[in-house]
C-alpha positions as CSV (number, residue, x, y, z in Angstrom):
1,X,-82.1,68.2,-27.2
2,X,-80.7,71.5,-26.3
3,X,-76.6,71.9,-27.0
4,X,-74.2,70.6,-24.7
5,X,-70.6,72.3,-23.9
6,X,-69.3,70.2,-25.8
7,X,-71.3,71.9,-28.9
8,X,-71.4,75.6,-28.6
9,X,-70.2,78.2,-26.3
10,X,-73.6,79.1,-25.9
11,X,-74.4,75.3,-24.6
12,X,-71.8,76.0,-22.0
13,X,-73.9,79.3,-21.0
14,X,-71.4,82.3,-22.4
15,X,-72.6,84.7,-24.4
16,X,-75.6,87.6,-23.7
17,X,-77.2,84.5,-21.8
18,X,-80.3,85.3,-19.8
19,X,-80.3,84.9,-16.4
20,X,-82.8,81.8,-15.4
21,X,-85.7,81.7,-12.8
22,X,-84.1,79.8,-10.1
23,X,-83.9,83.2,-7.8
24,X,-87.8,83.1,-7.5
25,X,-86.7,79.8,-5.4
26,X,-84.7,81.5,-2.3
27,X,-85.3,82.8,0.6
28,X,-85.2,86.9,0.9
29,X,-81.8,86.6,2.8
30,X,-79.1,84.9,1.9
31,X,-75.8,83.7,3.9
32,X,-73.0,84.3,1.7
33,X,-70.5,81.4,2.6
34,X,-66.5,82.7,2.0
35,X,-64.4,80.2,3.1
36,X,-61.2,83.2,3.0
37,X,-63.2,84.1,6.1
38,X,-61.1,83.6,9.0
39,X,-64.2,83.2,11.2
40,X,-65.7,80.4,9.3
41,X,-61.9,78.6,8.5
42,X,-61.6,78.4,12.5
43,X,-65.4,77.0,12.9
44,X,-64.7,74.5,10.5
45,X,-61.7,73.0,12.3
46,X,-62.4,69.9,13.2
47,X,-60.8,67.9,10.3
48,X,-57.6,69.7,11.0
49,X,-57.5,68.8,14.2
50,X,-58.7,65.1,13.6
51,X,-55.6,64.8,11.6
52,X,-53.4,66.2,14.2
53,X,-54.5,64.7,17.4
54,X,-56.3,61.5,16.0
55,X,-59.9,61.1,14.6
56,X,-62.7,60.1,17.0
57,X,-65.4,59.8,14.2
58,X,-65.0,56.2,14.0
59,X,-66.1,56.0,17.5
60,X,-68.3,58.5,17.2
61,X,-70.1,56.6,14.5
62,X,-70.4,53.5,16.0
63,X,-72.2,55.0,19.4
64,X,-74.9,56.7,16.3
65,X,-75.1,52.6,14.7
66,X,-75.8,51.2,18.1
67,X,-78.3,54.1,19.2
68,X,-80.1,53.6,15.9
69,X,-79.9,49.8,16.3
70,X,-81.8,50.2,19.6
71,X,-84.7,52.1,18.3
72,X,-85.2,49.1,15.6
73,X,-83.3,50.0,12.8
74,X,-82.6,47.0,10.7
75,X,-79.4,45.3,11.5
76,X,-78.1,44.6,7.9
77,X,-78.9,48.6,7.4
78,X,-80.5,47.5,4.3
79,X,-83.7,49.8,2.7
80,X,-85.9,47.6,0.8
81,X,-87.6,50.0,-1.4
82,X,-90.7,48.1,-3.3
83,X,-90.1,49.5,-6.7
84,X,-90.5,47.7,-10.6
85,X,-87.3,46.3,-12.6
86,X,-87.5,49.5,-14.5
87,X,-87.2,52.5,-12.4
88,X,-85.0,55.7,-11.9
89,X,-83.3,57.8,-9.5
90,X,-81.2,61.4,-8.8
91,X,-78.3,61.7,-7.5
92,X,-76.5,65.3,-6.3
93,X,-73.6,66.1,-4.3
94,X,-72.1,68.6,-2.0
95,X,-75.4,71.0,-2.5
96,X,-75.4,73.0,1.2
97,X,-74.3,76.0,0.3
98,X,-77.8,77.7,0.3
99,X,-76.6,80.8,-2.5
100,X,-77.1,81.3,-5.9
101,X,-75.3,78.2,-7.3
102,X,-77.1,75.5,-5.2
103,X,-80.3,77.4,-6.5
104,X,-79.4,77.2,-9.9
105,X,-78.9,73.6,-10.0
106,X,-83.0,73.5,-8.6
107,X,-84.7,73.8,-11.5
108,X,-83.4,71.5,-13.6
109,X,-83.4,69.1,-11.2
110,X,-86.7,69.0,-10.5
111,X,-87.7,69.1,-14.2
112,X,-85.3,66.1,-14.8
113,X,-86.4,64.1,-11.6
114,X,-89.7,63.9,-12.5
115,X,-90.8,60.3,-12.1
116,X,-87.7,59.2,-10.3
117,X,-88.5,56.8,-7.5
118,X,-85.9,58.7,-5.2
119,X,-82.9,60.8,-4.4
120,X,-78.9,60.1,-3.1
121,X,-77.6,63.2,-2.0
122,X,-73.5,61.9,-1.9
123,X,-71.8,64.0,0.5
124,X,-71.4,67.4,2.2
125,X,-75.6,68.3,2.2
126,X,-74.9,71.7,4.6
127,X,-71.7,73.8,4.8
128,X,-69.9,75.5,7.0
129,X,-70.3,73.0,9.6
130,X,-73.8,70.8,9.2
131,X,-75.8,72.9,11.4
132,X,-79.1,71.7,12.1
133,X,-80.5,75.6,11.4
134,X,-78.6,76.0,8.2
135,X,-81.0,72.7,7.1
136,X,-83.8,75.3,6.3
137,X,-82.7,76.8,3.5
138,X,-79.8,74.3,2.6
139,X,-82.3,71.7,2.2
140,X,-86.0,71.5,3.1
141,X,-86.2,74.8,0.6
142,X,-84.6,73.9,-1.9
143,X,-85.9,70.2,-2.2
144,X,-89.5,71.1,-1.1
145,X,-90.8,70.3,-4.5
146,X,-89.0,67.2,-5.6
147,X,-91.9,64.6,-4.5
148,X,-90.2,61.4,-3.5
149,X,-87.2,60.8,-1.1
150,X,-84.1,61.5,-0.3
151,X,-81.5,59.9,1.3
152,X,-77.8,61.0,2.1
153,X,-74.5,60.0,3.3
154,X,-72.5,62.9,5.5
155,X,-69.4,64.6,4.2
156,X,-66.8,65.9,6.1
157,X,-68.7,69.3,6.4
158,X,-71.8,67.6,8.1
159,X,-69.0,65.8,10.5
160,X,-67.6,69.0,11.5
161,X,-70.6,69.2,14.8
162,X,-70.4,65.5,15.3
163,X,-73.1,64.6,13.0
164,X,-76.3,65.4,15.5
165,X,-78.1,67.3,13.0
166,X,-77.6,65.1,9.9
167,X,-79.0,61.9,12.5
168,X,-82.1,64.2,13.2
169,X,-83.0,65.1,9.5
170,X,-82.2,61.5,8.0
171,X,-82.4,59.3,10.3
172,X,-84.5,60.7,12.9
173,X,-82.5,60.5,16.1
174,X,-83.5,63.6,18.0
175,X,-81.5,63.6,20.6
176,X,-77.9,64.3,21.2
177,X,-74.9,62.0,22.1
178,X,-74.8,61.7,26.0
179,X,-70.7,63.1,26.1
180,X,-68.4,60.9,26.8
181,X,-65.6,60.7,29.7
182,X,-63.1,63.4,29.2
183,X,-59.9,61.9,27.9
184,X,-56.3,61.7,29.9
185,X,-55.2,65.4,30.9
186,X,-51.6,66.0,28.5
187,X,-52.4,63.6,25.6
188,X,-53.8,64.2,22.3
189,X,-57.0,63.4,22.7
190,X,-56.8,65.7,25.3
191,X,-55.9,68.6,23.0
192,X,-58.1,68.0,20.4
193,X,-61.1,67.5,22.9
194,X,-60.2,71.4,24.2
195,X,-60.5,73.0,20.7
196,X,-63.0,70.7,19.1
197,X,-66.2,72.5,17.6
198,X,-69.0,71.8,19.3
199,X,-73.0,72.8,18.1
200,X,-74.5,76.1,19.7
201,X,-76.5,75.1,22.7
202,X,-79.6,76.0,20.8
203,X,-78.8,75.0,17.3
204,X,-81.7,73.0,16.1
205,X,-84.5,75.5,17.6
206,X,-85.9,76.5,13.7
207,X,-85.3,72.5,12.2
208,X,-89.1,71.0,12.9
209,X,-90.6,74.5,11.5
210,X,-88.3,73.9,8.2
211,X,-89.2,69.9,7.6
212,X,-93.0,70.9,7.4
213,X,-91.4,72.3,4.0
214,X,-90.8,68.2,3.0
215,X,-94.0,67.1,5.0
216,X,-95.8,65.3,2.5
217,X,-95.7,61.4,3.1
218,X,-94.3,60.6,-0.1
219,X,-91.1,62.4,0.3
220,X,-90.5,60.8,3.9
221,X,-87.3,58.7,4.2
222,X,-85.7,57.1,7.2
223,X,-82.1,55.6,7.3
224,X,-80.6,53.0,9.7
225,X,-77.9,55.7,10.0
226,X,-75.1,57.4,8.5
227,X,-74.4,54.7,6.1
228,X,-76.9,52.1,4.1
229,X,-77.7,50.1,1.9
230,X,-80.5,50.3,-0.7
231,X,-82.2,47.4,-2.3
232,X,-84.2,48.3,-5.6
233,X,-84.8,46.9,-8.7
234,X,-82.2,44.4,-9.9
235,X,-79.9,46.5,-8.4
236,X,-78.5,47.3,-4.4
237,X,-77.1,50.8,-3.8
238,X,-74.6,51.0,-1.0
239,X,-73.8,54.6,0.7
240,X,-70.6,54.6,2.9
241,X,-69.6,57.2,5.2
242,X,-65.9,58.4,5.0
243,X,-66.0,61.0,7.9
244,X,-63.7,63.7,8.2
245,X,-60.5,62.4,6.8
246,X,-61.8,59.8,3.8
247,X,-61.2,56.6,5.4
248,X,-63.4,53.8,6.7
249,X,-63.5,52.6,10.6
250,X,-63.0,49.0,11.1
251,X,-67.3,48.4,12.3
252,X,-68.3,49.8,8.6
253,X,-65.7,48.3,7.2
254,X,-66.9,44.8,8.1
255,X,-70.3,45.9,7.2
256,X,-69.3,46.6,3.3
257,X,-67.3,43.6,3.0
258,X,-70.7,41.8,4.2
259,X,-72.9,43.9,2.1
260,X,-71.0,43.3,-1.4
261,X,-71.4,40.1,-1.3
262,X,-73.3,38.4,-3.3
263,X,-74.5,38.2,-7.1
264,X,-76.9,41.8,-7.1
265,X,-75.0,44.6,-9.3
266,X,-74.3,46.9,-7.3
267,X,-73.4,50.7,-7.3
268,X,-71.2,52.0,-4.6
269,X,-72.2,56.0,-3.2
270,X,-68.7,57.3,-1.4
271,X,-68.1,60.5,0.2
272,X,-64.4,60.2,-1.3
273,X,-64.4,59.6,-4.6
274,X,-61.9,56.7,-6.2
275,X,-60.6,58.5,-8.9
276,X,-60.2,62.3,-9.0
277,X,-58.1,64.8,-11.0
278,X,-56.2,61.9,-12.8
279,X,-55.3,60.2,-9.8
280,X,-56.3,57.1,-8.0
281,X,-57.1,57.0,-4.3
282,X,-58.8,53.1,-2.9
283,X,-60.2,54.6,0.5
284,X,-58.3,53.0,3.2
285,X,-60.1,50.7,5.8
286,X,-59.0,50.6,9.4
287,X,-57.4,47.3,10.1
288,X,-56.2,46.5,6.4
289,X,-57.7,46.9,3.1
290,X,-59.3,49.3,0.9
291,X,-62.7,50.1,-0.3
292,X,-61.3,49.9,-4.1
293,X,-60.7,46.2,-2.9
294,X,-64.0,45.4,-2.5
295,X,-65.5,47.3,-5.4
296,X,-62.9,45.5,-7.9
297,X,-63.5,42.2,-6.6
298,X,-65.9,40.1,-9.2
299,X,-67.7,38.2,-6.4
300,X,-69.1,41.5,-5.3
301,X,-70.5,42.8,-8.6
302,X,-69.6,46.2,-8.9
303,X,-70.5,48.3,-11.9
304,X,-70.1,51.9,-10.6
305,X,-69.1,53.5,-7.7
306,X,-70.1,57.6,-7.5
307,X,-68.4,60.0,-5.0
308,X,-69.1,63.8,-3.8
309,X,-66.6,65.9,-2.3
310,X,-64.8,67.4,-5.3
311,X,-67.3,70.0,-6.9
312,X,-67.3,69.1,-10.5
313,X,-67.9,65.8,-12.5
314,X,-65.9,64.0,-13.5
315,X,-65.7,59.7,-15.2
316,X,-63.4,57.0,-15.3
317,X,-64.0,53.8,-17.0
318,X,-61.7,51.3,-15.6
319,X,-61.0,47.9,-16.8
320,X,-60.5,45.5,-14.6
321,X,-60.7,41.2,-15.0
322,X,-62.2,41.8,-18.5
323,X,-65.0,44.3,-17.3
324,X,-66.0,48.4,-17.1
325,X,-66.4,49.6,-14.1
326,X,-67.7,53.3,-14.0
327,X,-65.6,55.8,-11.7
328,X,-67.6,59.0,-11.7
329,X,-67.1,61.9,-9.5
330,X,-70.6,63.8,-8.6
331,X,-70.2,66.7,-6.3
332,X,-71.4,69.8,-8.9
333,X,-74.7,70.6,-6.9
334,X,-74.4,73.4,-5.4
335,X,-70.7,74.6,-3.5
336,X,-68.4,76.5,-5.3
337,X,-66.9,74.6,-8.1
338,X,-63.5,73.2,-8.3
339,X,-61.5,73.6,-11.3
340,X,-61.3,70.5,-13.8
341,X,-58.2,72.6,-15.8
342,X,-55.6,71.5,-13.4
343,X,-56.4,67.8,-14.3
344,X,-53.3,67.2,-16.2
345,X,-53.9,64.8,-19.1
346,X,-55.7,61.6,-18.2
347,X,-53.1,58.4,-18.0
348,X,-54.1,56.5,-14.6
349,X,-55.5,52.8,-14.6
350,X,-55.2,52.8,-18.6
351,X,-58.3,55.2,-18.8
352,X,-56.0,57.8,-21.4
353,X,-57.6,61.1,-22.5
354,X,-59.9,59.9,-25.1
355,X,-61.9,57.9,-22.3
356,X,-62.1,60.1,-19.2
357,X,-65.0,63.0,-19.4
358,X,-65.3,66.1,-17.3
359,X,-67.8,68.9,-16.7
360,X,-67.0,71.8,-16.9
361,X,-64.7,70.8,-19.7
362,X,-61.3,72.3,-18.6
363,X,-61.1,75.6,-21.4
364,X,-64.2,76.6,-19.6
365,X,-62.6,75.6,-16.3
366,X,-59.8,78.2,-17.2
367,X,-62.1,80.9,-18.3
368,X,-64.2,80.9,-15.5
369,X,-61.2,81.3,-13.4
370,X,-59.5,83.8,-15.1
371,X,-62.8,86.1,-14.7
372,X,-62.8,86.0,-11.2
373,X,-59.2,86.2,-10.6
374,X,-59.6,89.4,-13.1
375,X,-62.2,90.8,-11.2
376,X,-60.3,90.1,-7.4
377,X,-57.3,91.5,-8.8
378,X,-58.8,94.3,-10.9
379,X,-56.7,93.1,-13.6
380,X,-58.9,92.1,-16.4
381,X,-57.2,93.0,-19.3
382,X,-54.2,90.7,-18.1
383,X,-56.1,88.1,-16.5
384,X,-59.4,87.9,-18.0
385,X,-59.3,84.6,-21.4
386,X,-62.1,84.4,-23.7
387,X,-63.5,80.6,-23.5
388,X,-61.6,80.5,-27.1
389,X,-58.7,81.5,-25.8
390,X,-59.0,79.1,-22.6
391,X,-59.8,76.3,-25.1
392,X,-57.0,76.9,-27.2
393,X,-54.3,76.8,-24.4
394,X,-55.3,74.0,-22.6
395,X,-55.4,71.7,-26.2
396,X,-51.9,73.0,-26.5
397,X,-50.7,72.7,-23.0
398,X,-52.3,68.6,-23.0
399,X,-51.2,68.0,-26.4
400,X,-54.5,67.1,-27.7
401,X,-57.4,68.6,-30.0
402,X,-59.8,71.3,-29.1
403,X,-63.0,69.6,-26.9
404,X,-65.4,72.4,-28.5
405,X,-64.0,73.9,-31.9
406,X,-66.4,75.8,-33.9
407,X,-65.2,78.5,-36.0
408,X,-61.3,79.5,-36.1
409,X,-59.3,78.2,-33.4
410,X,-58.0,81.3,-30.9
411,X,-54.0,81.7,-31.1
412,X,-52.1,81.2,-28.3
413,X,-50.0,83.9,-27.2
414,X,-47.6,84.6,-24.3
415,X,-50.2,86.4,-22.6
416,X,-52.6,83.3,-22.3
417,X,-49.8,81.0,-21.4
418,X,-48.5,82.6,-18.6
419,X,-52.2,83.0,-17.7
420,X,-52.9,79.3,-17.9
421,X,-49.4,78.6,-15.7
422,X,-50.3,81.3,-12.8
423,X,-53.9,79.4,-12.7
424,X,-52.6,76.1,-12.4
425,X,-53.5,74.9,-15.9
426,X,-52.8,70.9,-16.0
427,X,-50.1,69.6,-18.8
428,X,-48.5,66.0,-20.2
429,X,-47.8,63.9,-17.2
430,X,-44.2,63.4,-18.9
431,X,-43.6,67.4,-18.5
432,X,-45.0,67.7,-15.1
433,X,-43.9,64.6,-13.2
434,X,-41.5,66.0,-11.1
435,X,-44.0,69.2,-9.8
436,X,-47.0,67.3,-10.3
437,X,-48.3,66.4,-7.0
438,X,-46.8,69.8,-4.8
439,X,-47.6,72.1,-7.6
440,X,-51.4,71.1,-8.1
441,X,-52.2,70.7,-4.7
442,X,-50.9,74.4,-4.1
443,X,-52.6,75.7,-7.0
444,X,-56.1,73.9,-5.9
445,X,-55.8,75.2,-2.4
446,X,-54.8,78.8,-3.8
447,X,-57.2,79.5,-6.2
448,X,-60.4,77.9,-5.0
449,X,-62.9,80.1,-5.7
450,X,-63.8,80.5,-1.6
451,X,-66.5,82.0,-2.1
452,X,-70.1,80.6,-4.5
453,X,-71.5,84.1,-5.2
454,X,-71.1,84.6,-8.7
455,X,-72.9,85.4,-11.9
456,X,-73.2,82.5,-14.1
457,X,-72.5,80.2,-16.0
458,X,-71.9,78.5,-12.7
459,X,-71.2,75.3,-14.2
460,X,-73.0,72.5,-11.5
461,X,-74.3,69.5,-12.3
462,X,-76.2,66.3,-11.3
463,X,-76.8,63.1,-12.3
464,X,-80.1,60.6,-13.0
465,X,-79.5,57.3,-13.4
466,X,-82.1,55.0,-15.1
467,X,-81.9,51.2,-14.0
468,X,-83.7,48.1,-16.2
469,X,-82.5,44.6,-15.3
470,X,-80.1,44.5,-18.6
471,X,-78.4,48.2,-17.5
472,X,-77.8,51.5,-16.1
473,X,-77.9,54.7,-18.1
474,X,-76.2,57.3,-16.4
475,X,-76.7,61.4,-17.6
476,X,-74.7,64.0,-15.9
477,X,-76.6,67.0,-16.8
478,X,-75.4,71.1,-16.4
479,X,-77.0,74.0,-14.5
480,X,-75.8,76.8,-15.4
481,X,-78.0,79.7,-14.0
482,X,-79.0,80.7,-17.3
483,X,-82.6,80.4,-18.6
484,X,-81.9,78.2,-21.9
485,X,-79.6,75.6,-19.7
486,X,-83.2,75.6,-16.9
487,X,-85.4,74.7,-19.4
488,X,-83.8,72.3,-20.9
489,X,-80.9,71.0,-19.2
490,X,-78.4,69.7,-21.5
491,X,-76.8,66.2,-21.3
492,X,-72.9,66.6,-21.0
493,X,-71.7,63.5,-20.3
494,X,-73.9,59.7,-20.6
495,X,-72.6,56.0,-20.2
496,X,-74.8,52.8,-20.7
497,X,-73.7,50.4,-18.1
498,X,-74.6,46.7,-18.4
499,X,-75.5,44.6,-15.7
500,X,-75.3,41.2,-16.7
């Protein structure tokens, strides 16, 4: 097994790495996404305005359920997949970027999805705005050689044209919502209705040309809709669709509570993940109630529950009535990551420091960040920390040791301190309660990266689960861009989870 981050600084792909393969993979041009871009900030408005003048996706949603009803889709939304006790499957989130990054990842997925019955892509599968022409080479290319399915739930990027294109790839509804009556002149709806994004009139032109890249009848998959259920094995997977603002409408709402029940262990895929950067957030369901609700309840048989949308990994392993149940955050395949070093030290749901894991581990979090902010502000001699250095200060800064230590521990000076502060390094909840929640969500918004384009290590990720009818053993392994991480993608992070 080849070292992990949590071995070497090599593992972690510093170092005179060499550049991997994956490049061979993309197309000849490539889209660079910058979300500094004014231009693509305005085109992906929608889930501003959603929050301003009220959401329509729940409505929205339901006239895709009912459409899909009427062509025969099953009205549980349950896929029965015909598959042994003993099987395995992938799942990778927030991927669409279509650069280098989302590339990177390819390789080592495919090398580590070989013999997996399937594929859960958890949220966000095209960016800017889920354009039905961006699928080409956020998707059909990239995929093109993993041989089985895959299914997805939407994020709040693939909401941002009112889901037409993801309904046409996944669940084959080709044609587009009839619109519907134009809302009272002077109210909100009104407002949002005049600025809202809408497709190109000739978006989708290119799409049937791209699926012949995923033509082969093994990798064909049809969903009842924008959220499922999958029965397999011993176990049922069930994907929810969060929209544009993370909440569930009162229709799918109903829907889960029916779903859960029932003895099957199940494993919950969410758009919006439970618990992220230290903090816990249940997913509120129109009409009362949370998502976290159901998931904790006993009758329902919960084990895990895996979300996209934050573009790292993260796990949480929550007690609750005398049981584990596995809070993982997946979204590391492919956007631009987010940083795991402002996670302040680990004390939510009595998951402490010791239990929670993270990729990338938050010293390499901080040195990644501090290159680019070096190279944006041409001030690399301040800015740029080695990954020692980054290690060092964020051990002092959480009050705990080193996660990689090999060889002499770098000293801390006032250089990389005030470093670590201007990039939003986490700390002790007990020194940063007051700022805590202002502060970090500044410093997320601030220094995202904007932009994928990088050289690596790019740190992404993706996860294959392996079910029997005693367990699931979850890997989160790392792509890195480099060659020694593609051909033999190192495990960073794996859990047994028990069943019975």
């Amino acid at each position: 097994m080849s070292d992990s981050s949590r071995d070497t600084a090599e593992g972690a792909g510093w170092g005179a790495a060499e550049r991997g393969d994956y490049r061979n993979l993309m197309p000849p041009r490539v889209e660079k996404i910058s979300w500094l871009d004014p231009k693509m900030l305005w085109a992906a408005r929608n889930g501003v305005l959603a929050s301003w003048f009220t959401d329509p996706t729940g409505r929205t949603r339901d006239r895709w359920v009912e459409r899909r009803a009427a062509a025969g889709a099953p009205a549980d939304k349950v896929i029965r997949r015909e598959v042994p006790d003993r099987f395995s499957f992938m799942v990778i989130g927030d991927t669409g970027e279509g650069d280098d990054p989302q590339y990177a990842v390819v390789p080592g997925f495919l090398k580590v999805g070989q013999g997996t019955d399937f594929a859960v892509l958890t949220s966000d599968v095209i960016y800017p705005v889920g354009g039905a022409d961006d699928y080409d080479t956020k998707f059909f290319r990239p995929y093109r050689d993993y041989p089985a399915p895959i299914y997805a739930i939407p994020g709040n990027h693939d909401w941002y044209e009112d889901l037409g294109a993801f309904m046409r790839v996944f669940c084959g509804d080709t044609a587009p919502l009839p619109p519907e009556p134009a809302p009272r002149p002077l109210t909100r709806a009104w407002l949002r209705s005049l600025l809202w994004h809408r497709p190109r009139p000739h978006d989708g032109e290119h799409l049937d040309a791209a699926r012949a890249l995923r033509s082969s009848p093994a990798q064909q998959a049809l969903q009842p809709g924008p959220y499922w259920a999958i029965d397999a094995g011993p176990v049922r997977i069930v994907g929810i669709d969060t929209g544009l603002l993370g909440t569930l409408d009162a229709r799918q709402g109903a829907w889960l509570r029916e779903v859960s029940r029932g003895p099957r262990p199940k494993i919950l895929v969410t758009g919006s993940p439970l618990y992220v950067d230290g903090e816990h957030h249940p997913c509120a369901i129109e009409g009362g109630g949370t998502v976290d609700d159901l998931v904790r309840d006993p009758a329902h048989h919960y084990v895990a529950a895996i979300g996209g949308d934050i573009h790292n990994y993260q796990r949480y392993p929550v007690r609750v009535d005398g049981r584990t149940l596995q809070y993982v955050v997946s979204g590391g395949g492919g956007a631009f990551m987010h940083a795991t070093h402002t996670i302040p030290r680990v004390g939510v749901a009595n998951v402490t420091e010791r239990d929670f894991r993270c990729y990338p581990l938050r010293g390499d979090s901080l040195a990644f960040y501090s290159r680019l902010y070096g190279r944006r502000l041409r001030l690399r001699r301040f800015f740029e920390l080695s990954e020692a250095e980054a290690t060092a200060v964020i051990a002092e800064r959480l009050g705990i040791p080193p996660t990689r230590s090999p060889g002499e521990p770098a000293r801390v000076t006032a250089r990389t301190r005030l470093v670590a502060s201007l990039l939003g390094a986490g700390g002790r909840p007990d020194r940063t309660a007051r700022l805590r929640l202002p502060v970090r969500k500044i410093y997320t918004q601030l220094f995202s990266p904007g932009s994928a384009t990088y050289s690596p290590p790019f740190f992404k990720s993706f996860l294959r689960l392996d079910v029997t009818p005693e367990a699931v053993r979850l890997r989160c392994y790392a792509a890195t861009g480099n060659r020694a991480q593609e051909v033999e993608p190192p495990v960073e992070d794996e859990v047994v989870i028990p069943l019975t």
